[in-house]
PyMOL Python script that loads the backbone (N, CA, C, O; Angstrom):
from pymol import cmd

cmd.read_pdbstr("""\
ATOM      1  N   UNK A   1       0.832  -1.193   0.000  1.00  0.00           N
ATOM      2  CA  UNK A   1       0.000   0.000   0.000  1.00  0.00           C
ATOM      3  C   UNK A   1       0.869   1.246   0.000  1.00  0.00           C
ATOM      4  O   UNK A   1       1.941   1.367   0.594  1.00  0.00           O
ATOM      5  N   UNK A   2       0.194   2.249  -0.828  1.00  0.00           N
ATOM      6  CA  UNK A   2       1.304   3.493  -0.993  1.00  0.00           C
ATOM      7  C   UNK A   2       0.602   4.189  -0.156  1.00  0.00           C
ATOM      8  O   UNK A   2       1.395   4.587   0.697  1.00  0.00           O
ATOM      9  N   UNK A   3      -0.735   4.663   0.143  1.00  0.00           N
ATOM     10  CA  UNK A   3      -1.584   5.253   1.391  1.00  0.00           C
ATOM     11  C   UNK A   3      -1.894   4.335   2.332  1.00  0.00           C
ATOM     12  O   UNK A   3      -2.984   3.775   2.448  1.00  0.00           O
ATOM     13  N   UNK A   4      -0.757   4.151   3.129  1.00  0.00           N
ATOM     14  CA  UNK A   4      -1.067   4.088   4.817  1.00  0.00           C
ATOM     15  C   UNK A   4      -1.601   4.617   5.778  1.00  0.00           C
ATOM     16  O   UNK A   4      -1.406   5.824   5.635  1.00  0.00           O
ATOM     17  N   UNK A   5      -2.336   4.387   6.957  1.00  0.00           N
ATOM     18  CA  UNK A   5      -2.562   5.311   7.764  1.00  0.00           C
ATOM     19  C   UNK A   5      -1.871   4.977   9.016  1.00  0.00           C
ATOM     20  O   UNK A   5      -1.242   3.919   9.049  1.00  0.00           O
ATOM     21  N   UNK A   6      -1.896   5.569   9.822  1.00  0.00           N
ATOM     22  CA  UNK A   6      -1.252   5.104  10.773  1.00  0.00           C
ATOM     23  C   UNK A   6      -1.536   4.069  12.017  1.00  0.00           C
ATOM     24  O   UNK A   6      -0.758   4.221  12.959  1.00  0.00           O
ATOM     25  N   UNK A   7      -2.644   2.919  12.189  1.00  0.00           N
ATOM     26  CA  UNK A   7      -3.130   2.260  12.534  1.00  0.00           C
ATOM     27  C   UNK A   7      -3.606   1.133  11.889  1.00  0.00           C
ATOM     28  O   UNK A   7      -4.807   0.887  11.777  1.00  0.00           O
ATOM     29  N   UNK A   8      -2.584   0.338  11.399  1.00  0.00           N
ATOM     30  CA  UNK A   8      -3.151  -0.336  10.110  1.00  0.00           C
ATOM     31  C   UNK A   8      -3.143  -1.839  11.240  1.00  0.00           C
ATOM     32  O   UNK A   8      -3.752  -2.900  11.110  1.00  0.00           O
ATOM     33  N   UNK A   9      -2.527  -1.541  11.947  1.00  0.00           N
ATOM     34  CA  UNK A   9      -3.039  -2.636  13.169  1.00  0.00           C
ATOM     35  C   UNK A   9      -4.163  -3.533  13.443  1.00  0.00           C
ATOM     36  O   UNK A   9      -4.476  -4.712  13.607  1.00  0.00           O
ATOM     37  N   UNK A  10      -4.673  -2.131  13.396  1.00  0.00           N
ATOM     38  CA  UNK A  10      -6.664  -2.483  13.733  1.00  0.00           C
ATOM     39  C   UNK A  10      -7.097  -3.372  12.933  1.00  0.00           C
ATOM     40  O   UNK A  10      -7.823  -4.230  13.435  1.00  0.00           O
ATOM     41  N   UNK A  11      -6.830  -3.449  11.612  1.00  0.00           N
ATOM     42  CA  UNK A  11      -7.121  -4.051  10.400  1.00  0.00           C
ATOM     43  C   UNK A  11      -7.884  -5.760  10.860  1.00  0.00           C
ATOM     44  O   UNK A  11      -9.060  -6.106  10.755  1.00  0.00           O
ATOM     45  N   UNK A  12      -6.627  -6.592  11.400  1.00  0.00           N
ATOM     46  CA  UNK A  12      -7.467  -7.968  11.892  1.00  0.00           C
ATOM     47  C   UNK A  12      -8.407  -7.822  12.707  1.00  0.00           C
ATOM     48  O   UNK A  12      -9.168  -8.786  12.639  1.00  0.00           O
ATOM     49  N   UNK A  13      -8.891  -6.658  13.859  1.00  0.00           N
ATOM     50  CA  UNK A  13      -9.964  -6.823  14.850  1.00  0.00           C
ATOM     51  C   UNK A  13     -10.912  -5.900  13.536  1.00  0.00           C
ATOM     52  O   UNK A  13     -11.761  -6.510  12.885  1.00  0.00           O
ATOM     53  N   UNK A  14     -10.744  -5.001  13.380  1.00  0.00           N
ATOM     54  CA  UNK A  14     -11.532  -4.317  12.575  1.00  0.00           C
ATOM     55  C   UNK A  14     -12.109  -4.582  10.782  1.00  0.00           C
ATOM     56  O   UNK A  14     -11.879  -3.762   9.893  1.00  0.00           O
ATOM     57  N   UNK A  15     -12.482  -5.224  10.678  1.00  0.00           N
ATOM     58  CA  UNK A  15     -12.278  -5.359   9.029  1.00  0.00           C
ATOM     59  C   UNK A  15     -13.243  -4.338   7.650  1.00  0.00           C
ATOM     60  O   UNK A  15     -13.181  -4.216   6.426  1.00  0.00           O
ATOM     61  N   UNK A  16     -14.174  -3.725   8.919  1.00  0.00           N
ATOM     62  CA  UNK A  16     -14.342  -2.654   8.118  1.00  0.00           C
ATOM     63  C   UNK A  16     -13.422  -1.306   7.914  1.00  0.00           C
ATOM     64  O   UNK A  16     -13.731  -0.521   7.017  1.00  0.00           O
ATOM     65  N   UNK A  17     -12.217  -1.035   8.811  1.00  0.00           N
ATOM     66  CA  UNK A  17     -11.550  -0.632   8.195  1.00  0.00           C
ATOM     67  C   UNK A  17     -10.689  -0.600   7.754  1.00  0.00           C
ATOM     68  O   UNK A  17     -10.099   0.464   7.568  1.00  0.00           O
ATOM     69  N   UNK A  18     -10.200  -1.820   7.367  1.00  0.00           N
ATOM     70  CA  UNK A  18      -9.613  -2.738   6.194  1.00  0.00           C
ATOM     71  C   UNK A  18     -10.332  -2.211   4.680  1.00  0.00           C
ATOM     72  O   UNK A  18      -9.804  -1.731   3.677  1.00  0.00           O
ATOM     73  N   UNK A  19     -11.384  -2.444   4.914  1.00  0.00           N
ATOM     74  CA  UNK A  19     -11.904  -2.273   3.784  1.00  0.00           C
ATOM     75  C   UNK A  19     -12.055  -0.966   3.126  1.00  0.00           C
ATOM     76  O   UNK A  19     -12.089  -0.828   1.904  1.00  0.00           O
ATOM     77  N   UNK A  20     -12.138  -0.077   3.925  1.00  0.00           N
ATOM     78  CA  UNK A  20     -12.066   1.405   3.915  1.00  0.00           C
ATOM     79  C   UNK A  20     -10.597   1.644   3.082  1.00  0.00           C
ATOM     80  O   UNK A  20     -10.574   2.093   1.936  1.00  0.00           O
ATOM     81  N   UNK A  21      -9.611   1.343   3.700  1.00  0.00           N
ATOM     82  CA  UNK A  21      -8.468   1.285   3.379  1.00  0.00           C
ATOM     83  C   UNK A  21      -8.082   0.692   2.036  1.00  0.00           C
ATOM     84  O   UNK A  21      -7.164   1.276   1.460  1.00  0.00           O
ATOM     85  N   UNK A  22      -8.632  -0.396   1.414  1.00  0.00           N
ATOM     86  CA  UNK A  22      -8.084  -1.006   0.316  1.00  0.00           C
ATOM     87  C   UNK A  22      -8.674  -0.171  -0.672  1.00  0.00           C
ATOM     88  O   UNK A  22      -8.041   0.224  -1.651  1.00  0.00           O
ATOM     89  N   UNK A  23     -10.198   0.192  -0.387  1.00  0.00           N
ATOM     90  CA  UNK A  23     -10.994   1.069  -1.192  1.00  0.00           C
ATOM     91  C   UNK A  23     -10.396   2.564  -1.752  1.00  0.00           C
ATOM     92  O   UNK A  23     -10.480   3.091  -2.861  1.00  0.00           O
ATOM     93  N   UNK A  24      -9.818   2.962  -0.611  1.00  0.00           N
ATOM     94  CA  UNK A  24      -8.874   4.225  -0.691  1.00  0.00           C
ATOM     95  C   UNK A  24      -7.667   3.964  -1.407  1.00  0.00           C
ATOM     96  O   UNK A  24      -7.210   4.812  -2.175  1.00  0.00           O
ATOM     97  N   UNK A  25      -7.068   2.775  -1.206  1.00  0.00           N
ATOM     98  CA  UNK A  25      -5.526   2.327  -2.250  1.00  0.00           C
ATOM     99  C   UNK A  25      -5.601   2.376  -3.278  1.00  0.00           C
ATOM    100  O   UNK A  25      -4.631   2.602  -4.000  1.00  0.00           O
ATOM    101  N   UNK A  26      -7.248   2.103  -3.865  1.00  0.00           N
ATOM    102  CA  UNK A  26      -7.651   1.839  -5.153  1.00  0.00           C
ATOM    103  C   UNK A  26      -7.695   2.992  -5.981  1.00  0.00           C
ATOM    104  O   UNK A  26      -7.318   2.997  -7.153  1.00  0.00           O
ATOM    105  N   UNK A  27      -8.256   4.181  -5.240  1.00  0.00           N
ATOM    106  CA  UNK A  27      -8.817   5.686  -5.383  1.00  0.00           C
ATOM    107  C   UNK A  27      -7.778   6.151  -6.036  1.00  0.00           C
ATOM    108  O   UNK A  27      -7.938   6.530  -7.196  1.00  0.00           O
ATOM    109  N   UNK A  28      -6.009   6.241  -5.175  1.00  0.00           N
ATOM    110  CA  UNK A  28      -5.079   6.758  -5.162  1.00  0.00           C
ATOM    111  C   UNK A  28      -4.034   6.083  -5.791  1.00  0.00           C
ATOM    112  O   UNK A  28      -3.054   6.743  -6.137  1.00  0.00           O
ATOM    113  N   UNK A  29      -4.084   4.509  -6.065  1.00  0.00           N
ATOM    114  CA  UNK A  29      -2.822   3.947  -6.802  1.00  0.00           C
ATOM    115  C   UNK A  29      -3.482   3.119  -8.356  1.00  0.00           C
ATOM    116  O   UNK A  29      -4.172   2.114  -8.534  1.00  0.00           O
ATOM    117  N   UNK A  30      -3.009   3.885  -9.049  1.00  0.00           N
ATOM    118  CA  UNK A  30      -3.422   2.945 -10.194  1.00  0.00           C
ATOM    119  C   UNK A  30      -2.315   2.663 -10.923  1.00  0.00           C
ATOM    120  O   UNK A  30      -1.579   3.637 -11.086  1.00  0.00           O
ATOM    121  N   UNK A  31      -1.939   1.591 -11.441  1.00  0.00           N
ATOM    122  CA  UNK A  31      -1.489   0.659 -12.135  1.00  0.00           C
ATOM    123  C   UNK A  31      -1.090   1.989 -13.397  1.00  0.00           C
ATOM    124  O   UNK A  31      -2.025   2.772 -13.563  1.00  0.00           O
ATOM    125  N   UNK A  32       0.175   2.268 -14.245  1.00  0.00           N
ATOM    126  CA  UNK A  32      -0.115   2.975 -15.349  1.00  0.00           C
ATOM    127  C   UNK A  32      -0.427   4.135 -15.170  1.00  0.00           C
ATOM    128  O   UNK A  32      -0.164   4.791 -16.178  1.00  0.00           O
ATOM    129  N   UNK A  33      -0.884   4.757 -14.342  1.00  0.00           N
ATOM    130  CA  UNK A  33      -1.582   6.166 -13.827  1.00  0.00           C
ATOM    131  C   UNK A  33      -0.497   6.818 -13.037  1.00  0.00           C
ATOM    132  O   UNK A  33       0.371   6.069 -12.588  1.00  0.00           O
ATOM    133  N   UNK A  34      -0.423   7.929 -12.829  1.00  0.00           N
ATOM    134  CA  UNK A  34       0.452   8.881 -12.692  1.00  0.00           C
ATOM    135  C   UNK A  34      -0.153   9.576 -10.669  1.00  0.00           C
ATOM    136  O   UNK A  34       0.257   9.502  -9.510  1.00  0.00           O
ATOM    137  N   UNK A  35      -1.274  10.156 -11.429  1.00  0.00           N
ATOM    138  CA  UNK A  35      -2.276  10.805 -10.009  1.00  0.00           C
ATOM    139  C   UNK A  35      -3.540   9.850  -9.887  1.00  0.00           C
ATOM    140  O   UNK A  35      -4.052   9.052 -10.673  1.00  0.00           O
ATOM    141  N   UNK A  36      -3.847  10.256  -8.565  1.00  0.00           N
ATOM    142  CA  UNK A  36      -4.918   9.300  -7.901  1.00  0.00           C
ATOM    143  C   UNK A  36      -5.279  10.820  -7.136  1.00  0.00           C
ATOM    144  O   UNK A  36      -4.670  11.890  -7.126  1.00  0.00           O
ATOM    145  N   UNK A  37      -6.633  10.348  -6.477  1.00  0.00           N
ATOM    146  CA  UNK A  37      -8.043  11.112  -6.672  1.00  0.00           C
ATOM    147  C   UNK A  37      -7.266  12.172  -5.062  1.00  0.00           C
ATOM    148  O   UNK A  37      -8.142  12.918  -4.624  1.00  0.00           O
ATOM    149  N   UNK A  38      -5.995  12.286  -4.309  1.00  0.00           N
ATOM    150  CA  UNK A  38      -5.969  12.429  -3.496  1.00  0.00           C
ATOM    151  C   UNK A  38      -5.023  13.701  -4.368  1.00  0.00           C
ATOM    152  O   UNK A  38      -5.216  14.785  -3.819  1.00  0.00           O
ATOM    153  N   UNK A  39      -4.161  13.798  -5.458  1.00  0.00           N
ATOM    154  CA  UNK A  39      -3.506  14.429  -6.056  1.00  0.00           C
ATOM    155  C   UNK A  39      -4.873  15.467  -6.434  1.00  0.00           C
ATOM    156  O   UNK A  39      -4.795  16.667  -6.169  1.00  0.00           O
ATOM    157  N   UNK A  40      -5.353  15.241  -6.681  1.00  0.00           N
ATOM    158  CA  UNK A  40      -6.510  16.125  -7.665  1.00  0.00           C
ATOM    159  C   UNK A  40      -7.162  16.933  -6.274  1.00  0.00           C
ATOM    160  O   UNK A  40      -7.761  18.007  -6.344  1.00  0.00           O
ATOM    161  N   UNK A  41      -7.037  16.560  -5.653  1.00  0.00           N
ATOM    162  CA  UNK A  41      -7.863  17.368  -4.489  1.00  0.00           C
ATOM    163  C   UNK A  41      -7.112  17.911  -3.646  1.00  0.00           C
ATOM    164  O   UNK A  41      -7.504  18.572  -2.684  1.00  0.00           O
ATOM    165  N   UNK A  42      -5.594  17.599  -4.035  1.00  0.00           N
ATOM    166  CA  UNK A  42      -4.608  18.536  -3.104  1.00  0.00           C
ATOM    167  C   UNK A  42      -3.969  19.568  -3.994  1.00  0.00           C
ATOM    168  O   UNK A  42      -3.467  20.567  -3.479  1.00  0.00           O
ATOM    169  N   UNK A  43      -3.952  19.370  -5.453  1.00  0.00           N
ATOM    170  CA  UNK A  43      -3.194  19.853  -6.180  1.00  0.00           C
ATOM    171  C   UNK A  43      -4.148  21.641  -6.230  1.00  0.00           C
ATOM    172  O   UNK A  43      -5.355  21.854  -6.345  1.00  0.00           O
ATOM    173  N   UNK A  44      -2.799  22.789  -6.066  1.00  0.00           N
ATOM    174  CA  UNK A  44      -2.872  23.748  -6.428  1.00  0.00           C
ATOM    175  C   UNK A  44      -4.376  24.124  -7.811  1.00  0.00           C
ATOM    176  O   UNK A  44      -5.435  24.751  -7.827  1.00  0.00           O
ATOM    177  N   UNK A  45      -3.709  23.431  -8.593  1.00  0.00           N
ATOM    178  CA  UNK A  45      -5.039  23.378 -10.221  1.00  0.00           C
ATOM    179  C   UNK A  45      -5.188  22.147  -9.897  1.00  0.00           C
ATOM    180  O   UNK A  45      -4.274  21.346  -9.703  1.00  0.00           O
ATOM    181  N   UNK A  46      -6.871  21.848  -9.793  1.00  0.00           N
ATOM    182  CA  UNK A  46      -6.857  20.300  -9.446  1.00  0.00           C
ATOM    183  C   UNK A  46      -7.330  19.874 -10.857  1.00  0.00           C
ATOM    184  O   UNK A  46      -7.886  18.779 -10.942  1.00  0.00           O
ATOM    185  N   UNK A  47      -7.161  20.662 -12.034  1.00  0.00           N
ATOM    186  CA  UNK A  47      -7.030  20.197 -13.116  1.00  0.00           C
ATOM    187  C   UNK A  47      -5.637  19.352 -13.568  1.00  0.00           C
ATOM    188  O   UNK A  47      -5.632  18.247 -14.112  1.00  0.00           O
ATOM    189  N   UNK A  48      -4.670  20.015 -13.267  1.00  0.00           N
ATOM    190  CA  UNK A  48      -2.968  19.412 -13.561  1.00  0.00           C
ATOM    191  C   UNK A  48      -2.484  19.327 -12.070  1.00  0.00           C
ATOM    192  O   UNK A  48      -2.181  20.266 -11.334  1.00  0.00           O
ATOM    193  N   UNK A  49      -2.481  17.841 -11.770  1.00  0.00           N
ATOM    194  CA  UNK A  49      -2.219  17.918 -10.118  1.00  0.00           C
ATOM    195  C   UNK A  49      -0.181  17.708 -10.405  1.00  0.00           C
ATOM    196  O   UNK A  49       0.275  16.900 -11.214  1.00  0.00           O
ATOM    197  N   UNK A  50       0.716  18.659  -9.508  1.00  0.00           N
ATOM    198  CA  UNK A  50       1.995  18.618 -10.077  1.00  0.00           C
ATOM    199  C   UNK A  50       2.758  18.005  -8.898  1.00  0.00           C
ATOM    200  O   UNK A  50       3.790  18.512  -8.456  1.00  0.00           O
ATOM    201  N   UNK A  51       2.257  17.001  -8.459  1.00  0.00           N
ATOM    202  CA  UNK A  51       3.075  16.084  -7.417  1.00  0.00           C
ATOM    203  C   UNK A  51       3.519  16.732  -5.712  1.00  0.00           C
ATOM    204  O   UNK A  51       4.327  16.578  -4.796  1.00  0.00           O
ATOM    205  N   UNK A  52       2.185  17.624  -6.182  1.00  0.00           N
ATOM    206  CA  UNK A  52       2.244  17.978  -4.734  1.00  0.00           C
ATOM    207  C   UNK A  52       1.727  17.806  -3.375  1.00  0.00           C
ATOM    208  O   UNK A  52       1.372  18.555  -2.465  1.00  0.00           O
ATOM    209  N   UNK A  53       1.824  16.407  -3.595  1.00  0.00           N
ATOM    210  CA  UNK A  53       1.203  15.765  -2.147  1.00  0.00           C
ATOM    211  C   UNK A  53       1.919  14.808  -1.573  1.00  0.00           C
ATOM    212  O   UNK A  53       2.004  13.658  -2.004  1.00  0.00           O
ATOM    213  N   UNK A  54       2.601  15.354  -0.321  1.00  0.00           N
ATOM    214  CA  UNK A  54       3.414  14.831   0.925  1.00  0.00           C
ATOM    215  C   UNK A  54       2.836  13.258   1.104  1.00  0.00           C
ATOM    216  O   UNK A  54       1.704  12.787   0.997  1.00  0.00           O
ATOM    217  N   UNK A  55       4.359  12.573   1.478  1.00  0.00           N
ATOM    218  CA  UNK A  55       4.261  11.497   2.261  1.00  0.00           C
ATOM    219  C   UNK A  55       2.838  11.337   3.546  1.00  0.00           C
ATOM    220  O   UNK A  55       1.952  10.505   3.735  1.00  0.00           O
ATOM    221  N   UNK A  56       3.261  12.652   4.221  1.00  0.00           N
ATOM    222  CA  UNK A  56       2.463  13.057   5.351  1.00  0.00           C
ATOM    223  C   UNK A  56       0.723  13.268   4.851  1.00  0.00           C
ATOM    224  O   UNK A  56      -0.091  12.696   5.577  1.00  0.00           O
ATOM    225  N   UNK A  57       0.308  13.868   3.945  1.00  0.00           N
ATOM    226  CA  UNK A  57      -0.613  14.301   3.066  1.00  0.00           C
ATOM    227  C   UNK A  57      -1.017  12.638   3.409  1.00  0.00           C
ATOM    228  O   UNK A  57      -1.719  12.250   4.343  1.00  0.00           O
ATOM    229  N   UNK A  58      -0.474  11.957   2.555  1.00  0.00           N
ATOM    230  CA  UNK A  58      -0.925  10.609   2.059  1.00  0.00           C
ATOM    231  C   UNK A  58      -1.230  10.072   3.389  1.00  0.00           C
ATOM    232  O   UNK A  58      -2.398   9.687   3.349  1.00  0.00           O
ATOM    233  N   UNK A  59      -0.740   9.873   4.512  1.00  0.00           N
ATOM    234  CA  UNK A  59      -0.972   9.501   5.720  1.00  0.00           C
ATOM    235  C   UNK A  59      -2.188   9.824   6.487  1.00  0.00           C
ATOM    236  O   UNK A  59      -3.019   9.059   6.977  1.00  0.00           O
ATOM    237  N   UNK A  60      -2.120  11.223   6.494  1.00  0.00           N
ATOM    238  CA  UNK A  60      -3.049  12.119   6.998  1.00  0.00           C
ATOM    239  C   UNK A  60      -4.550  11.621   6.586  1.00  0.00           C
ATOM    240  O   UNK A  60      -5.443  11.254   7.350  1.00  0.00           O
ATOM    241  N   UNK A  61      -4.573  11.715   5.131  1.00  0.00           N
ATOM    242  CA  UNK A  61      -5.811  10.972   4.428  1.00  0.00           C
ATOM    243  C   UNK A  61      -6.210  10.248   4.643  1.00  0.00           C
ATOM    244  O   UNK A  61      -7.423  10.381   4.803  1.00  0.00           O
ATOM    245  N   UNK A  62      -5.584   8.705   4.872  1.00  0.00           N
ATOM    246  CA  UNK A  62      -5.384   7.509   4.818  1.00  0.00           C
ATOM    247  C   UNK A  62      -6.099   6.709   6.129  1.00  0.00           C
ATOM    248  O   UNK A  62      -6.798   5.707   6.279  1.00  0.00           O
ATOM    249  N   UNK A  63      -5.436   7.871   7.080  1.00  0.00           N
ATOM    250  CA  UNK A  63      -5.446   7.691   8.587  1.00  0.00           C
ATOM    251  C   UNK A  63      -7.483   8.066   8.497  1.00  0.00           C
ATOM    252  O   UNK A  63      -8.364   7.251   8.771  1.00  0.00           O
ATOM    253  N   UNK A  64      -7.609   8.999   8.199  1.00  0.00           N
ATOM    254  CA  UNK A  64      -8.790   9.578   8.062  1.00  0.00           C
ATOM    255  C   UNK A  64      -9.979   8.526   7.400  1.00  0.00           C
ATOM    256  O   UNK A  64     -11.024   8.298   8.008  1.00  0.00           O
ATOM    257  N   UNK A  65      -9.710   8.013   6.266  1.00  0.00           N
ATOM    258  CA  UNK A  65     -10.374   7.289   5.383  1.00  0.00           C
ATOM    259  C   UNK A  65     -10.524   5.878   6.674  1.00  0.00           C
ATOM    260  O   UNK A  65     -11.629   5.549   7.104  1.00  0.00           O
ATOM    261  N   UNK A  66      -9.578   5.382   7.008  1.00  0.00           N
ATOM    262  CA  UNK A  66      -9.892   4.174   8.009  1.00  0.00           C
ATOM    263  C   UNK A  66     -10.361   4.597   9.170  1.00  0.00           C
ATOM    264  O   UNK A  66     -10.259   3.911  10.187  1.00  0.00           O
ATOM    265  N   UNK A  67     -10.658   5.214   9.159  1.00  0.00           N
ATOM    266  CA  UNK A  67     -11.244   5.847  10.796  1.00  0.00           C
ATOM    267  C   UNK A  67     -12.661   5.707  10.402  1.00  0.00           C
ATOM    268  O   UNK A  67     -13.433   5.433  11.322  1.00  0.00           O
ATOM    269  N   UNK A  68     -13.157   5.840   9.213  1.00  0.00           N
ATOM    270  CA  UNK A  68     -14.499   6.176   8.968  1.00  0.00           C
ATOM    271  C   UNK A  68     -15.391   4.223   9.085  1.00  0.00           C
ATOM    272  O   UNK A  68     -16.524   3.791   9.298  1.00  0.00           O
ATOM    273  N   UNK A  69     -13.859   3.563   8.758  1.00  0.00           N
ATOM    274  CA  UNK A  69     -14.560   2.002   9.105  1.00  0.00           C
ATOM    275  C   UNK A  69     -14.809   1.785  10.469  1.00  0.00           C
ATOM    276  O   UNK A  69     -15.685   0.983  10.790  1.00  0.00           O
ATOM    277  N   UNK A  70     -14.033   2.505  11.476  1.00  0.00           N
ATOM    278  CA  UNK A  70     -13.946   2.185  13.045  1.00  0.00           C
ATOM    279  C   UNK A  70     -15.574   2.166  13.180  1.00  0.00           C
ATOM    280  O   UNK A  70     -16.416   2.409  12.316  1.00  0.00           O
ATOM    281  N   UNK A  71     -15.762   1.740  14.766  1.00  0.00           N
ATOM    282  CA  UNK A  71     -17.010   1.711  15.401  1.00  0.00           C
ATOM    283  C   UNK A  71     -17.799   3.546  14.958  1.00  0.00           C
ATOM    284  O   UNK A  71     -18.869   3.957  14.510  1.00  0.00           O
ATOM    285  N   UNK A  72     -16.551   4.119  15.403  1.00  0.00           N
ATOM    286  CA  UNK A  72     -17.279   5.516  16.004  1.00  0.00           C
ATOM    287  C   UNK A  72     -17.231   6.651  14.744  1.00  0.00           C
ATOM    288  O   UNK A  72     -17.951   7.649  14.699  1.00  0.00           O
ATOM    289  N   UNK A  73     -15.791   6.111  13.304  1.00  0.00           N
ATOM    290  CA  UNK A  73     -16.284   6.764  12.308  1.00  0.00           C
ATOM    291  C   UNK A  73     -17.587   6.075  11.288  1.00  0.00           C
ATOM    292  O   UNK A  73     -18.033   6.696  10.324  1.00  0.00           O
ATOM    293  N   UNK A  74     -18.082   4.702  11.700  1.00  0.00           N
ATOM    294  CA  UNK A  74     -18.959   4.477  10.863  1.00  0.00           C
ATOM    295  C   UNK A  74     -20.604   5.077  11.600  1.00  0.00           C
ATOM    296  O   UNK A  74     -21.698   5.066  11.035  1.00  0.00           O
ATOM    297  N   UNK A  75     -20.303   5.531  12.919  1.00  0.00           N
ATOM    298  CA  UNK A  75     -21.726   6.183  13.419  1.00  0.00           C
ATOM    299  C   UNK A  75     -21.742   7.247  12.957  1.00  0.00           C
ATOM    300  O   UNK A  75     -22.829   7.705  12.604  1.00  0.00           O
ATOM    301  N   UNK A  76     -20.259   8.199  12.759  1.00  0.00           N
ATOM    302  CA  UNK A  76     -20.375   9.769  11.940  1.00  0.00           C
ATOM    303  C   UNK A  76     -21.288   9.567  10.609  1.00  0.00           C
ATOM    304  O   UNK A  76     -22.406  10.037  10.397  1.00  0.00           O
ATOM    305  N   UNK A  77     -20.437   8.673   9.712  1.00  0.00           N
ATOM    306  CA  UNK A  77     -20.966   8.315   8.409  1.00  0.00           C
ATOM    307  C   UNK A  77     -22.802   8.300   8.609  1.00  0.00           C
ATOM    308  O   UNK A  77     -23.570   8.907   7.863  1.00  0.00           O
ATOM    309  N   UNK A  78     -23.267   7.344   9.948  1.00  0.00           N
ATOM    310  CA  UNK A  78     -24.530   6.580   9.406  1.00  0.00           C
ATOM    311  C   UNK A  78     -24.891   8.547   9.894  1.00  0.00           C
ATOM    312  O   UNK A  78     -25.443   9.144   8.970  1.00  0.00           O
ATOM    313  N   UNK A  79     -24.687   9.192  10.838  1.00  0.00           N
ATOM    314  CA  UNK A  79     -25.445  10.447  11.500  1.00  0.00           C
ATOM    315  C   UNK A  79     -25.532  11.541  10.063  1.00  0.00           C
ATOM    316  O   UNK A  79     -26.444  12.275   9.683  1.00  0.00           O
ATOM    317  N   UNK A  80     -24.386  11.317   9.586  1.00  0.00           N
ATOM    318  CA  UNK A  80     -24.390  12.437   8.727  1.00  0.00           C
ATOM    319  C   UNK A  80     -25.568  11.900   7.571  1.00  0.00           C
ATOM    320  O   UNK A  80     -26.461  12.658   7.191  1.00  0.00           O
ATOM    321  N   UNK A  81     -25.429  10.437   7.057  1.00  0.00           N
ATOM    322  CA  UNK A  81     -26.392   9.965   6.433  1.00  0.00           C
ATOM    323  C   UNK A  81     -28.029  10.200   6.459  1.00  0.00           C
ATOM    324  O   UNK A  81     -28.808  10.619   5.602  1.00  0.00           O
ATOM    325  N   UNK A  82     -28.250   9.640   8.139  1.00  0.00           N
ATOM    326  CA  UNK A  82     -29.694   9.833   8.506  1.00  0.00           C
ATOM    327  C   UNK A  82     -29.829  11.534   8.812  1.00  0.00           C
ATOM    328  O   UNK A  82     -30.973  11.779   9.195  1.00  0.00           O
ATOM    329  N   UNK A  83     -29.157  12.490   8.759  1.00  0.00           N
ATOM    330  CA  UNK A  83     -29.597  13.773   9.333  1.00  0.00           C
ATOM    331  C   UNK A  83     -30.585  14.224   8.250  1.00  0.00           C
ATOM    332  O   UNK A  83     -30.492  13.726   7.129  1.00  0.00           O
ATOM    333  N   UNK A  84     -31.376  14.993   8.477  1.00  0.00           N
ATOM    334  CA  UNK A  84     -32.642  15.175   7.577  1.00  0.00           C
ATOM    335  C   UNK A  84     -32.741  16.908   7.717  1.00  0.00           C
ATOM    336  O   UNK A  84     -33.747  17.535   7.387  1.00  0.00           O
ATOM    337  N   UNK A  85     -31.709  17.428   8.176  1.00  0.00           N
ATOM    338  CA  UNK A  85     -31.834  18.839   7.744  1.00  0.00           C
ATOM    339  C   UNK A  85     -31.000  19.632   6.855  1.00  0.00           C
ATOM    340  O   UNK A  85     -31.286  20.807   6.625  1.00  0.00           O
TER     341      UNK A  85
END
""", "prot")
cmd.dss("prot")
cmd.show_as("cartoon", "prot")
cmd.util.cbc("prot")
cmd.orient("prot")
């Protein structure tokens, strides 16, 4: 994996955010491809992303994206889901 987060530990007790995580590898590493969807949203012109996204960047994200499988980021997900205003 080129986006790690920093708890990749959790992964065997947790496997939803495992899954979070591979989903995100997919987003950001492609085979043949240059930028992944994390370049485009960091990049200065997120039309021409110019390799400006940190080791740390990638972490930061990463860390974020698997959090959302945990117990307490998948209740954010369902709250923000069910909110009706």
């Amino acid at each position: 994996m080129k986006n790690k987060g920093l708890h990749q530990y959790r992964f065997e007790n947790n496997p939803l955010e495992e899954k979070f995580a591979i989903h995100w590898e997919r987003l950001n590493y492609y085979r043949g491809k240059v930028f992944g969807i994390l370049d485009y949203l960091l990049a200065k012109d997120p039309n021409r992303p110019n390799y400006e996204v940190t080791d740390r960047d990638r972490e930061i994200a990463a860390t974020v994206i698997q959090w959302l499988g945990s117990p307490v980021g998948n209740a954010f997900v369902e709250d923000v889901l069910n909110d009706k205003s």
